[in-house]
N, CA, C and O atoms as a Tripos MOL2 file, in Angstrom:
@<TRIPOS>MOLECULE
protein
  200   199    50     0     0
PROTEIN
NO_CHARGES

@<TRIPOS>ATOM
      1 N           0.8050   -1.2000    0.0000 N.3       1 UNK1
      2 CA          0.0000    0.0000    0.0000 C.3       1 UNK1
      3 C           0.8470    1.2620    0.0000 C.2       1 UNK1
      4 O           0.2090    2.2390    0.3930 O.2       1 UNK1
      5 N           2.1310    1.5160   -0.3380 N.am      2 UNK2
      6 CA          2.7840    2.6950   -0.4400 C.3       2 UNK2
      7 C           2.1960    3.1140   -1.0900 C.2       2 UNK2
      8 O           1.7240    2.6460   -2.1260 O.2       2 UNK2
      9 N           2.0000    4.8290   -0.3010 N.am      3 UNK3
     10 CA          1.6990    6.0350   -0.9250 C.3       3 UNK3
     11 C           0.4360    6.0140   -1.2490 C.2       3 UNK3
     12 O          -0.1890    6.8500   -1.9010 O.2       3 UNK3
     13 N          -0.0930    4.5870   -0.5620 N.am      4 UNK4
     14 CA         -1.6280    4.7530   -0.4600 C.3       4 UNK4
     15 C          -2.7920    5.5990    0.4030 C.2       4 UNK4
     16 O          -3.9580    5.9390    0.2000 O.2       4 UNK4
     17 N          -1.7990    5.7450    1.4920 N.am      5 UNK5
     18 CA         -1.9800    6.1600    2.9980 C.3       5 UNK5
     19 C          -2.3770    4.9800    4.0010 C.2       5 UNK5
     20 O          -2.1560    3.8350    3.6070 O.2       5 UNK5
     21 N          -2.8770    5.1420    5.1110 N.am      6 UNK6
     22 CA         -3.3440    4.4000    5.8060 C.3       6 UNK6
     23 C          -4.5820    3.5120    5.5210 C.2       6 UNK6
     24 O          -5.7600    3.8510    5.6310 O.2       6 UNK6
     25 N          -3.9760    2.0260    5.0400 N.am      7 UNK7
     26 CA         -5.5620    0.9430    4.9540 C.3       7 UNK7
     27 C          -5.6820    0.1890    5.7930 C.2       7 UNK7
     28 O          -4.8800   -0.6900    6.1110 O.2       7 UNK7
     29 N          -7.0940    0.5260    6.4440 N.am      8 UNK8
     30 CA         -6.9970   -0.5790    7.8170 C.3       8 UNK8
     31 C          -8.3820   -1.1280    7.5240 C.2       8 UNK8
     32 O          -9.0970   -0.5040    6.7390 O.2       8 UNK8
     33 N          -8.8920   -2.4360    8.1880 N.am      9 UNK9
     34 CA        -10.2570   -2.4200    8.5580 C.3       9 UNK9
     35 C         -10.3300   -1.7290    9.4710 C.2       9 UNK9
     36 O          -9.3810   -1.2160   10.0640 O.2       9 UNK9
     37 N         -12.0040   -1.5690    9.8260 N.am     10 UNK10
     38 CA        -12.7430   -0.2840   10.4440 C.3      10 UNK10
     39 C         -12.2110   -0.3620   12.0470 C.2      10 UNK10
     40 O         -11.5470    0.4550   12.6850 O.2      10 UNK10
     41 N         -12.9440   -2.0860   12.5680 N.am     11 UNK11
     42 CA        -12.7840   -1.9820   13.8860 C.3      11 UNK11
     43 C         -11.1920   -2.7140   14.5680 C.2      11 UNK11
     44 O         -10.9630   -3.7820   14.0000 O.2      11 UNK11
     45 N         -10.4000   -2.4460   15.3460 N.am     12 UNK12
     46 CA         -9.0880   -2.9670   15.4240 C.3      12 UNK12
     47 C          -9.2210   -2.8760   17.2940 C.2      12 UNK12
     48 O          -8.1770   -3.2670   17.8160 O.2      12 UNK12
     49 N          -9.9160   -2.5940   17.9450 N.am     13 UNK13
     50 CA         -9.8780   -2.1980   19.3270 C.3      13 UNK13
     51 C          -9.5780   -4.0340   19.8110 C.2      13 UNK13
     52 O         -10.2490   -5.0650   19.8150 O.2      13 UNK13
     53 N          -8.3760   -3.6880   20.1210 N.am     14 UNK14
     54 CA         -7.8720   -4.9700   21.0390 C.3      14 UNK14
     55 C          -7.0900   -5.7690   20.0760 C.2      14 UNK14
     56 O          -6.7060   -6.7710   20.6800 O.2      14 UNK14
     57 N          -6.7880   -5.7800   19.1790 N.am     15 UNK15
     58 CA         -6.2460   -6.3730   17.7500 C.3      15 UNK15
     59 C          -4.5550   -6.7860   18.2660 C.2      15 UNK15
     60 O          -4.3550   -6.5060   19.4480 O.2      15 UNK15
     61 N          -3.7500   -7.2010   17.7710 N.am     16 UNK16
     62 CA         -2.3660   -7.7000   17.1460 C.3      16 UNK16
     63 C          -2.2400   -6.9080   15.8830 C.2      16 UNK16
     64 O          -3.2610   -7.0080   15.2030 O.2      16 UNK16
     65 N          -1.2830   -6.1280   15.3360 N.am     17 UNK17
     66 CA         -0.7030   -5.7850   14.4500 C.3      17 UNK17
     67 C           0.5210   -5.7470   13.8450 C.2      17 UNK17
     68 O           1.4540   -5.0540   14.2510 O.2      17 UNK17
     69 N           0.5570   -6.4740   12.8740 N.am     18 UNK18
     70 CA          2.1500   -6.3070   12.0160 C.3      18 UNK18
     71 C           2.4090   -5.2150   11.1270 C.2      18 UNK18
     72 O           1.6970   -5.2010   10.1230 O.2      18 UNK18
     73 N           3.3620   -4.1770   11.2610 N.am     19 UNK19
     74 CA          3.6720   -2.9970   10.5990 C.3      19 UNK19
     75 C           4.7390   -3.4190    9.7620 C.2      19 UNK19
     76 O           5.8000   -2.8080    9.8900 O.2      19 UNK19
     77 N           4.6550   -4.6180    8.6790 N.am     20 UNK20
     78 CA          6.4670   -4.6560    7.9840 C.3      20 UNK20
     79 C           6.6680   -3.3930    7.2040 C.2      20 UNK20
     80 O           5.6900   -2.8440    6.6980 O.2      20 UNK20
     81 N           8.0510   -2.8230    7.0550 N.am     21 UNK21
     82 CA          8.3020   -1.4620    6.2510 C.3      21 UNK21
     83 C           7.9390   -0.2210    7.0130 C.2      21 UNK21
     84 O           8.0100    0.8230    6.3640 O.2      21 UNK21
     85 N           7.5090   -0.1260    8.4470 N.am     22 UNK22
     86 CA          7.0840    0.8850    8.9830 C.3      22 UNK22
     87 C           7.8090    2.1510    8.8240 C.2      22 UNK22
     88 O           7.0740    3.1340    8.9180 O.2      22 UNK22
     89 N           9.1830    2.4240    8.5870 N.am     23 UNK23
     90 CA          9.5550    3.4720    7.8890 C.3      23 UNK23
     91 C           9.3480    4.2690    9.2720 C.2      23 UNK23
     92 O           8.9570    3.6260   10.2470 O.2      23 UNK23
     93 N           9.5560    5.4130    9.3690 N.am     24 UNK24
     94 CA          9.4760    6.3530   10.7450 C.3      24 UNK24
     95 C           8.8580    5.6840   11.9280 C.2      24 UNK24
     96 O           9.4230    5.4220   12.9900 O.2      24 UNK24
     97 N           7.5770    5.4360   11.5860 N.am     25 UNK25
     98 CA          6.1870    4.6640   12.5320 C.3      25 UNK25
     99 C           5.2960    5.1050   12.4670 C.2      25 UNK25
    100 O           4.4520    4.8610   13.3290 O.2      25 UNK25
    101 N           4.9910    6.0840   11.2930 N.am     26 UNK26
    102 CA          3.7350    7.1750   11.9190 C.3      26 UNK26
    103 C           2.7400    6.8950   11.7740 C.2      26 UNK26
    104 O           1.8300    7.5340   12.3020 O.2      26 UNK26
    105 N           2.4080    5.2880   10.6090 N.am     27 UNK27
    106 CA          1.1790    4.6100   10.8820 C.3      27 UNK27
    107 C           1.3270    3.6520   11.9240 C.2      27 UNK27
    108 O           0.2970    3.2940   12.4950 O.2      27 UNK27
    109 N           2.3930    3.1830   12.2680 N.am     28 UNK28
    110 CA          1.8760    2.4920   13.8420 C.3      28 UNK28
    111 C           1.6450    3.4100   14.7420 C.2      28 UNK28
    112 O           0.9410    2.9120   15.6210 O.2      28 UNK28
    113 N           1.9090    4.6010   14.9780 N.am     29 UNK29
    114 CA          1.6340    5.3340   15.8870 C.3      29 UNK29
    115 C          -0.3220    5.4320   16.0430 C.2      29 UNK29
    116 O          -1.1090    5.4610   16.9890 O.2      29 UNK29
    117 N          -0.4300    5.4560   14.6470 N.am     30 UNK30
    118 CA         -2.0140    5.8520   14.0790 C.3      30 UNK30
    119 C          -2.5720    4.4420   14.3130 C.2      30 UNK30
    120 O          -3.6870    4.2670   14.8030 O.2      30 UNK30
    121 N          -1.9020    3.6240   14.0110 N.am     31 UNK31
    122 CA         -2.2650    2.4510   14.6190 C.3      31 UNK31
    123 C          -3.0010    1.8660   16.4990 C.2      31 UNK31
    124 O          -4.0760    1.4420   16.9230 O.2      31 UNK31
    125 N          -1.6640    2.1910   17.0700 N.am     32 UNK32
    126 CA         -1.6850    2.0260   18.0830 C.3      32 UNK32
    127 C          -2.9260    2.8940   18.9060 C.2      32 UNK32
    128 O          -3.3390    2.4980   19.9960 O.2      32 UNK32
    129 N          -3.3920    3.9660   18.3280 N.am     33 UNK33
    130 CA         -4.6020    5.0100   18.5580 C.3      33 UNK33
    131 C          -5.5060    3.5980   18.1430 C.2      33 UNK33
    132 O          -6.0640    3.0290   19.0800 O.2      33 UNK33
    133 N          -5.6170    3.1840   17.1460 N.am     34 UNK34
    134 CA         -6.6340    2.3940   16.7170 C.3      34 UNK34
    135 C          -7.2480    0.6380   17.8760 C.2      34 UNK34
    136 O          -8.2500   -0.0270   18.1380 O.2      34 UNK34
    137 N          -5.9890    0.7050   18.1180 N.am     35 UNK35
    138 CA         -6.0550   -0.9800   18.8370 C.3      35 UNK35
    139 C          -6.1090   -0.8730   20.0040 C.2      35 UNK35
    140 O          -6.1550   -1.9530   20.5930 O.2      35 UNK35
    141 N          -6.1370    0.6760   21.0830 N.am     36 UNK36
    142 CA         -6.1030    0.8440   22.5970 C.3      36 UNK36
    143 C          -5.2300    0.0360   23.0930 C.2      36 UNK36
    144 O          -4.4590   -0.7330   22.5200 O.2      36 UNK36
    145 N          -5.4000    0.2600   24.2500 N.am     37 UNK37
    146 CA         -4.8610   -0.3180   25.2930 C.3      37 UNK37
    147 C          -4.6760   -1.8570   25.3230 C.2      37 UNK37
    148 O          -3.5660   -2.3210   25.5870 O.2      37 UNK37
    149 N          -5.8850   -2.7720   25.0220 N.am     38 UNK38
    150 CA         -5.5270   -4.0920   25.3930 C.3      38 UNK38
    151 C          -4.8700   -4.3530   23.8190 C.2      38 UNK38
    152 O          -4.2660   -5.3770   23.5000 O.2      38 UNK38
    153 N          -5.0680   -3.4730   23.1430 N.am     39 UNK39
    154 CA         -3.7280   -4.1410   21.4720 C.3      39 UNK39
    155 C          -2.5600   -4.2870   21.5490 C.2      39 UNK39
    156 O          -2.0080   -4.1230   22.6370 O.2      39 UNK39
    157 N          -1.9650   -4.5780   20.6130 N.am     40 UNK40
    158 CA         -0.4560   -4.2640   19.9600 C.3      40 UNK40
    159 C           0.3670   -4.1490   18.9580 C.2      40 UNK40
    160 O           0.7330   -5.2130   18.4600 O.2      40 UNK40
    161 N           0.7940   -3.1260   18.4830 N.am     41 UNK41
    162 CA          1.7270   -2.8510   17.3670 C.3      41 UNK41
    163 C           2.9820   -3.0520   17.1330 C.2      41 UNK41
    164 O           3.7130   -2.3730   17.8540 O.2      41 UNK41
    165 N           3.6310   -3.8880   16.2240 N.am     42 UNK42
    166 CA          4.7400   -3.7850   16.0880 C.3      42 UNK42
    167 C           4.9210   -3.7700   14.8140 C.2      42 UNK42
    168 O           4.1390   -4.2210   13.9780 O.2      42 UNK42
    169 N           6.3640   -3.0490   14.5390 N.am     43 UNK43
    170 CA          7.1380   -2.0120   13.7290 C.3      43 UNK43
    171 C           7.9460   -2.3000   13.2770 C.2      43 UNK43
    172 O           8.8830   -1.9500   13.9950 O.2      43 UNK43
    173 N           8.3900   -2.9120   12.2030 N.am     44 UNK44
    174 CA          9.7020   -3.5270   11.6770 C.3      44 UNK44
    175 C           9.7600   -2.5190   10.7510 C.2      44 UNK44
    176 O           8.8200   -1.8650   10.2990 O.2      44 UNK44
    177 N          10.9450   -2.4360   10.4950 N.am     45 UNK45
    178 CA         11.6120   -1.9090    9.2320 C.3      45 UNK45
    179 C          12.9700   -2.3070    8.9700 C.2      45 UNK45
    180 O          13.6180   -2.6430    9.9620 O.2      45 UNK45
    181 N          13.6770   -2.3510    7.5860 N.am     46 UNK46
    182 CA         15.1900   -3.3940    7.5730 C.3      46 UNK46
    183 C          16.3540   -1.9440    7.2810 C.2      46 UNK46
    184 O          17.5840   -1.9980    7.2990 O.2      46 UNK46
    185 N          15.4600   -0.6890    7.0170 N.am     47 UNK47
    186 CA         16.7490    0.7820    6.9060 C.3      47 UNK47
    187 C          16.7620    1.2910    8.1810 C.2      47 UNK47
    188 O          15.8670    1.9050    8.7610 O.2      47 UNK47
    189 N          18.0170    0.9350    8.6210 N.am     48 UNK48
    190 CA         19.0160    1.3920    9.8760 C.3      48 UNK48
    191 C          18.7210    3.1910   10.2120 C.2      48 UNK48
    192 O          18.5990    3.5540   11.3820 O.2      48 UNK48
    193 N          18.6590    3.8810    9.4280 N.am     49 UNK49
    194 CA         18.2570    5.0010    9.4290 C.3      49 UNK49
    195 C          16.9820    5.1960   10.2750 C.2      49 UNK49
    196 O          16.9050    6.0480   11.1610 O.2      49 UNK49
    197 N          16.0710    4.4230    9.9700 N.am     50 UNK50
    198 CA         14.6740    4.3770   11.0280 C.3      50 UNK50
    199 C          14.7020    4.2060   11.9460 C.2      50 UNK50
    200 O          13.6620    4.1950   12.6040 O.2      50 UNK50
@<TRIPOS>BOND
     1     1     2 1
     2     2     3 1
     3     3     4 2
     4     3     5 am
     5     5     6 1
     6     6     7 1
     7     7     8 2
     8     7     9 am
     9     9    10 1
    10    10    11 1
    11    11    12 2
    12    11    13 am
    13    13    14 1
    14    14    15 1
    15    15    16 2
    16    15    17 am
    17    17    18 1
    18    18    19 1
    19    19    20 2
    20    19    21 am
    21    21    22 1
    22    22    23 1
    23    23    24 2
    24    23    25 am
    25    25    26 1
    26    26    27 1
    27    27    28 2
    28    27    29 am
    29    29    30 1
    30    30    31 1
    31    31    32 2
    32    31    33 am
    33    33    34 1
    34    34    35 1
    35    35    36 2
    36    35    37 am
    37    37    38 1
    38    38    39 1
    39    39    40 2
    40    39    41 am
    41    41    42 1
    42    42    43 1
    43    43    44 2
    44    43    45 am
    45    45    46 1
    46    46    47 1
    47    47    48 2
    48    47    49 am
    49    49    50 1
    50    50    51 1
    51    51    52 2
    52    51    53 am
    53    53    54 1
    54    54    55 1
    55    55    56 2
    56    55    57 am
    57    57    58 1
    58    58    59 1
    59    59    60 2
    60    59    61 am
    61    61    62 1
    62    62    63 1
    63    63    64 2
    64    63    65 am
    65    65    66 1
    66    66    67 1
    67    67    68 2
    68    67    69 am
    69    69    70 1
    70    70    71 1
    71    71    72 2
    72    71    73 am
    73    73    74 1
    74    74    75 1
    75    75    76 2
    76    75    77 am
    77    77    78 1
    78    78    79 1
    79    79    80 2
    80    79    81 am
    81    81    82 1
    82    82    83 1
    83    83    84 2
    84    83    85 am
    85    85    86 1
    86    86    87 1
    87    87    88 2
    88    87    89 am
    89    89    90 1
    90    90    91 1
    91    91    92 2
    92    91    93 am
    93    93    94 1
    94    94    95 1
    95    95    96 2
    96    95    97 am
    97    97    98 1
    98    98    99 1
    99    99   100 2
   100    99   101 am
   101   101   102 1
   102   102   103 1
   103   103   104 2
   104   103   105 am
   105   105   106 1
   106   106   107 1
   107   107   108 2
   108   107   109 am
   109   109   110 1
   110   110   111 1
   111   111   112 2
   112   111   113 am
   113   113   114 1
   114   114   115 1
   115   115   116 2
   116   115   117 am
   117   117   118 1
   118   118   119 1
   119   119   120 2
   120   119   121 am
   121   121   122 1
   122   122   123 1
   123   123   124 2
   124   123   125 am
   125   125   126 1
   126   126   127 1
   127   127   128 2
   128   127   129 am
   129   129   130 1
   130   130   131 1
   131   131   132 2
   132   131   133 am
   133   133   134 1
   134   134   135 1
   135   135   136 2
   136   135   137 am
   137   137   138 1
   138   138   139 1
   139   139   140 2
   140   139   141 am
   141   141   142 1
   142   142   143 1
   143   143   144 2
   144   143   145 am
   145   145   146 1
   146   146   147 1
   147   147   148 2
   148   147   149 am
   149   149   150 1
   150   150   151 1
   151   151   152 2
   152   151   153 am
   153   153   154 1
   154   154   155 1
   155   155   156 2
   156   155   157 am
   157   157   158 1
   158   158   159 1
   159   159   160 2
   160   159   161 am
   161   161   162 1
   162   162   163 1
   163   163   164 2
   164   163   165 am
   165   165   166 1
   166   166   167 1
   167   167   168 2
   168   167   169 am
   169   169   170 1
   170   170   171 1
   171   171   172 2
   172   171   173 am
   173   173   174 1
   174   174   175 1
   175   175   176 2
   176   175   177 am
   177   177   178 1
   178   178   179 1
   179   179   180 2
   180   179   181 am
   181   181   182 1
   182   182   183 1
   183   183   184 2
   184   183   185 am
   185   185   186 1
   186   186   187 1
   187   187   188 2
   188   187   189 am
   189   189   190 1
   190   190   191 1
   191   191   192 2
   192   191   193 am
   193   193   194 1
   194   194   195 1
   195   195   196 2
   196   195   197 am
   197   197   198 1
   198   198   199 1
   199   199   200 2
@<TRIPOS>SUBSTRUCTURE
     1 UNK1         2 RESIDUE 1 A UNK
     2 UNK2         6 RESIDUE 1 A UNK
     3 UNK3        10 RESIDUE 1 A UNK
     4 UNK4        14 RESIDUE 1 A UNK
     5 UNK5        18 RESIDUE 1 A UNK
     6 UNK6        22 RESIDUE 1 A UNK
     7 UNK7        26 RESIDUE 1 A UNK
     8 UNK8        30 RESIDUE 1 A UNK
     9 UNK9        34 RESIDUE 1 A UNK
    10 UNK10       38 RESIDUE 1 A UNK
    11 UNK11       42 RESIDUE 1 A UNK
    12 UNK12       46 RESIDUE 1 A UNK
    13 UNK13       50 RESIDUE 1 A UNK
    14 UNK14       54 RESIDUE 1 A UNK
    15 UNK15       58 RESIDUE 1 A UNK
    16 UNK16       62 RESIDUE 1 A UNK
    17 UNK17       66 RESIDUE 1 A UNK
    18 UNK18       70 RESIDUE 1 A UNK
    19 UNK19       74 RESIDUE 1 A UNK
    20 UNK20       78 RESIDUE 1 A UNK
    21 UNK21       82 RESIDUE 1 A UNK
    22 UNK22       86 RESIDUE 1 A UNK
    23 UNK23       90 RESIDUE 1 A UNK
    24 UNK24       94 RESIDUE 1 A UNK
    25 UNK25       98 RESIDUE 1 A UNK
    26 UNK26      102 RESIDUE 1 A UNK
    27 UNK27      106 RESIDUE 1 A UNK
    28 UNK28      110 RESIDUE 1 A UNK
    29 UNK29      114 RESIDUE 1 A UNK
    30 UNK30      118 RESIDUE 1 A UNK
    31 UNK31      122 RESIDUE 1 A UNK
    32 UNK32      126 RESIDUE 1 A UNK
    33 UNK33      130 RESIDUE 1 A UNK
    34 UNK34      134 RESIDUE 1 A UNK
    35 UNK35      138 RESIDUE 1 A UNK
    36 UNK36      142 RESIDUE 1 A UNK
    37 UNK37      146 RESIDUE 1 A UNK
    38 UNK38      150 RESIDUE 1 A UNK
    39 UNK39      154 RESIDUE 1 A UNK
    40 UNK40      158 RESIDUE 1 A UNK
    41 UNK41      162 RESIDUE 1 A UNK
    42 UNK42      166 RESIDUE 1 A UNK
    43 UNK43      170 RESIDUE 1 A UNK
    44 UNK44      174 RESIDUE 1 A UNK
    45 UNK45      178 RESIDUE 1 A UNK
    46 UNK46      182 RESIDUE 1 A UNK
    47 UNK47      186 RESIDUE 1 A UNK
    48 UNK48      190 RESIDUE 1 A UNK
    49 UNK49      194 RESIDUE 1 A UNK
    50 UNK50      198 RESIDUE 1 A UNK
């Protein structure tokens, strides 16, 4: 989905999430808004720079 923006399904409250390519994080960040408290996001990316 590059440069698609953010595609999620609607409801994610309490979810598991895989971010591969997360790049800065700023959709897991948008993520992590999405899945509350009992969720979780994680963030891979393979450029050292991130």
């Amino acid at each position: 989905y590059y440069g698609c923006g953010l595609v999620v399904p609607e409801y994610l409250e309490g979810s598991r999430v895989l971010d591969l390519g997360c790049g800065s994080g700023r959709d897991c960040y948008m993520l992590s808004q999405l899945v509350g408290e009992k969720g979780h996001v994680t963030g891979i990316d393979m450029t050292e720079d991130q």
